[in-house]
C-alpha positions as CSV (number, residue, x, y, z in Angstrom):
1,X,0.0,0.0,0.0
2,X,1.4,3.3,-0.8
3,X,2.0,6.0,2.0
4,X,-0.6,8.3,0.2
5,X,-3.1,5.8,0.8
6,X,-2.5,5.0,4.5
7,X,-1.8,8.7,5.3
8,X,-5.5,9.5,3.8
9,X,-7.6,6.2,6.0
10,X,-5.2,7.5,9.1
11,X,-6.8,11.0,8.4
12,X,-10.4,10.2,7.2
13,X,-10.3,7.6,10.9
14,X,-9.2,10.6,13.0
15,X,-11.8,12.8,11.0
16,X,-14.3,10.4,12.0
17,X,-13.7,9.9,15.2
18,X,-13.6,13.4,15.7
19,X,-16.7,14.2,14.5
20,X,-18.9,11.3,16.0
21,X,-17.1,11.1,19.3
22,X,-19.2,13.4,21.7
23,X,-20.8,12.1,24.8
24,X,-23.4,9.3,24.6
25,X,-27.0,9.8,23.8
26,X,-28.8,8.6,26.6
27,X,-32.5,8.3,26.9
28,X,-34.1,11.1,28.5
29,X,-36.0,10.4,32.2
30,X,-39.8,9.9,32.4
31,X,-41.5,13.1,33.3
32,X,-45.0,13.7,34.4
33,X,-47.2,16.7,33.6
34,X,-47.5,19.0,36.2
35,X,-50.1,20.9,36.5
36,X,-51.3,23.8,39.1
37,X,-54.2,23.9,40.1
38,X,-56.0,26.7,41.8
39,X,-56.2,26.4,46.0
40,X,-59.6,24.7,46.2
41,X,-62.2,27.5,48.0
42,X,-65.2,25.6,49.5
43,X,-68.6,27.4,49.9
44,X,-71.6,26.0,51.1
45,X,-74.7,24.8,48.5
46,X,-78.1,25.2,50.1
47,X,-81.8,24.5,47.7
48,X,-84.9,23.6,48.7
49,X,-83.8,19.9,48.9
50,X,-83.0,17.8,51.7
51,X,-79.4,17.6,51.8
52,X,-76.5,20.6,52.0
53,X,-73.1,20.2,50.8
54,X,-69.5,21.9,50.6
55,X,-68.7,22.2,46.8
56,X,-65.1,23.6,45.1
57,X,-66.3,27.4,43.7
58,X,-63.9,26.7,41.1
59,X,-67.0,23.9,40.0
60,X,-70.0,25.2,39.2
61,X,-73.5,23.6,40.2
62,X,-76.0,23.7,37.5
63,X,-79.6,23.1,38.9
64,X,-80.9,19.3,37.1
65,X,-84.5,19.3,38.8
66,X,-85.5,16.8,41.5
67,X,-83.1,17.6,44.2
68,X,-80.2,16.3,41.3
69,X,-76.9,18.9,40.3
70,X,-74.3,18.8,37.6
71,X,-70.9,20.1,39.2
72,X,-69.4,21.4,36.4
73,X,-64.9,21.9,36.3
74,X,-64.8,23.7,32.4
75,X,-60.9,24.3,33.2
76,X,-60.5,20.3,34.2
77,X,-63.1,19.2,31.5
78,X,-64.8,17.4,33.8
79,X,-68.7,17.1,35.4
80,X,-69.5,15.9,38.6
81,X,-72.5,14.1,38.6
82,X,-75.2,13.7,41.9
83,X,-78.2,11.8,41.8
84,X,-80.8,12.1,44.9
85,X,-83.7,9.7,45.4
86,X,-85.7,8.9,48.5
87,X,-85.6,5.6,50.0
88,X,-88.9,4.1,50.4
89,X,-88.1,0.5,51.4
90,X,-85.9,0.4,48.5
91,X,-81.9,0.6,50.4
92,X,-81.5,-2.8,48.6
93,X,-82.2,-1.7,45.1
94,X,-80.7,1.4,46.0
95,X,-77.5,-0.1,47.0
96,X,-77.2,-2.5,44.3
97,X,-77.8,0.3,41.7
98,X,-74.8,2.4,43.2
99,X,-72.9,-0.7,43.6
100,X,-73.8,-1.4,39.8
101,X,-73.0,1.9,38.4
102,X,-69.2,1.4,39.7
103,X,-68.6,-2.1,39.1
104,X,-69.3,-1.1,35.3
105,X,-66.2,0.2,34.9
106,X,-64.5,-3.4,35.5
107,X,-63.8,-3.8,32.1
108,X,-61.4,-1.1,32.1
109,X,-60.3,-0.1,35.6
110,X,-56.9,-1.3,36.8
111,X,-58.9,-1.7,40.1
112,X,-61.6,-0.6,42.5
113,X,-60.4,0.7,45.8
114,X,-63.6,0.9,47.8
115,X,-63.3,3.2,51.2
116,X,-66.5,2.8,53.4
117,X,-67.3,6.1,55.0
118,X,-69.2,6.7,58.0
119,X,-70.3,9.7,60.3
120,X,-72.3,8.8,62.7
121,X,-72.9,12.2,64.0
122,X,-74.3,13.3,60.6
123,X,-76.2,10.0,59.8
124,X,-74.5,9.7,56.8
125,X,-73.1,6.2,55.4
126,X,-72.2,4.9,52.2
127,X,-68.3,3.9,50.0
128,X,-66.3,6.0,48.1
129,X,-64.4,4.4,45.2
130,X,-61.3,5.2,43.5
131,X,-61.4,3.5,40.3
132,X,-57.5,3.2,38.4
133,X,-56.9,2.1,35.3
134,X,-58.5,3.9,31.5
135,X,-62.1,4.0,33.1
136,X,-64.6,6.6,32.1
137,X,-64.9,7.7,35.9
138,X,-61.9,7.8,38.0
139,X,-64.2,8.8,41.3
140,X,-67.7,7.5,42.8
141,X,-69.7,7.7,45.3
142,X,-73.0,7.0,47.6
143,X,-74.0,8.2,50.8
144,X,-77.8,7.4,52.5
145,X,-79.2,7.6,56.1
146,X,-80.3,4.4,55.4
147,X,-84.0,5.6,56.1
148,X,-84.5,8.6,53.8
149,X,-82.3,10.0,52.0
150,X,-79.6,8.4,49.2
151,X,-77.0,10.3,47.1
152,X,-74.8,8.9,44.2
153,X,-72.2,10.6,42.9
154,X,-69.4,10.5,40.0
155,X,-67.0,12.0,38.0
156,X,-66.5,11.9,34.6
157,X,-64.3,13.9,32.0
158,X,-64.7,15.3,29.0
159,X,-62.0,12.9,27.2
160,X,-61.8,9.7,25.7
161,X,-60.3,8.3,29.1
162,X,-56.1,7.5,29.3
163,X,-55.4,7.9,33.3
164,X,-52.4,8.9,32.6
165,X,-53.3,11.8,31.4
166,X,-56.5,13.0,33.1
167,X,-54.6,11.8,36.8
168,X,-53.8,15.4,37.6
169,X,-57.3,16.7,37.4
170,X,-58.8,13.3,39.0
171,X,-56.9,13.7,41.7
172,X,-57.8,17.4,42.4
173,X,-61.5,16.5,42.1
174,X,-61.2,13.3,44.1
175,X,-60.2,15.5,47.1
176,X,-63.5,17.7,46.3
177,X,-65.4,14.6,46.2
178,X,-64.2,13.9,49.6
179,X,-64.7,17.5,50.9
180,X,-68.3,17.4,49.7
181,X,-69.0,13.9,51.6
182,X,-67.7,15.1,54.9
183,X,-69.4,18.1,54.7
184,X,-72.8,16.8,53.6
185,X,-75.9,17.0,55.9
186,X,-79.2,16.0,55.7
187,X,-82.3,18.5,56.5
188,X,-84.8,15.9,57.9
């Protein structure tokens, strides 16, 4: 081989080398979106039916008829659902409806954590359920006396439903969801 010849692969290898020996590419981390939400501000809701309730201002409650409201989150894209009905000798049906309603969402939930809530004080009893997974509600709930009164409610979003993506604003309105439990009181 001539001198030429070795002299130009020495050079065209140190070129090379050169020119495609930077630091390694490495994969970038996972990151997750964050988002800020506004510091919830709780206000009491009081109509002529027979239960009162704590509700986010940053929702707002649009009057369905019978004793039943639409919370609505336009910035989260999401509606909070709550269903009333009187219990006339009907807590089994009742029950198994709520129960129902929930279990739906088997097909695509990850899993159903179900938290029984009870307040004694308040006569208010019923489960909250957190619902993982690429469901269409990430949140439900029922509370009843047992005697009069029963209340169903759930969240849904505006979205086709990927939890990863709507998780931010689920958990923000889960904690609502909770707020508005605790604080809810039966007139009679």
């Amino acid at each position: 081989m001539s001198t030429k010849y070795l002299s130009l692969l020495f050079f065209t290898g140190i070129l090379t080398c050169a020119i495609s020996c930077k630091d390694d590419v490495l994969p970038k981390p996972k990151a997750y979106l964050s988002l800020d939400y506004p510091k919830p501000v709780y206000a009491p809701f009081d109509k002529t039916c027979d239960y009162t309730f704590e509700y986010n201002t940053l929702g707002k409650v649009e009057d369905q008829g019978n004793c039943n409201f639409h919370i609505n989150y336009p910035n989260l894209k999401a509606t909070v659902y709550l269903t009333y009905k009187p219990v006339q000798n009907n807590i089994d049906k009742l029950l198994r409806d709520a129960q129902k309603l929930t279990y739906e969402h088997v097909i695509k939930a990850d899993g159903i954590v179900e938290q029984p809530y009870v307040n004694k004080e308040r006569k208010a009893y019923g489960m909250f359920y957190e619902i993982g997974g690429n469901a269409a509600s990430q949140s439900q709930f029922y509370l009843t006396d047992s005697t009069k009164h029963f209340l169903v409610g759930s969240v849904y979003f505006y979205a086709k439903p990927n939890f990863d993506s709507v998780l931010p604003a689920a958990h923000y309105i889960k904690n609502d969801l909770r707020i508005l439990m605790e604080s809810l009181k039966w007139k009679k």
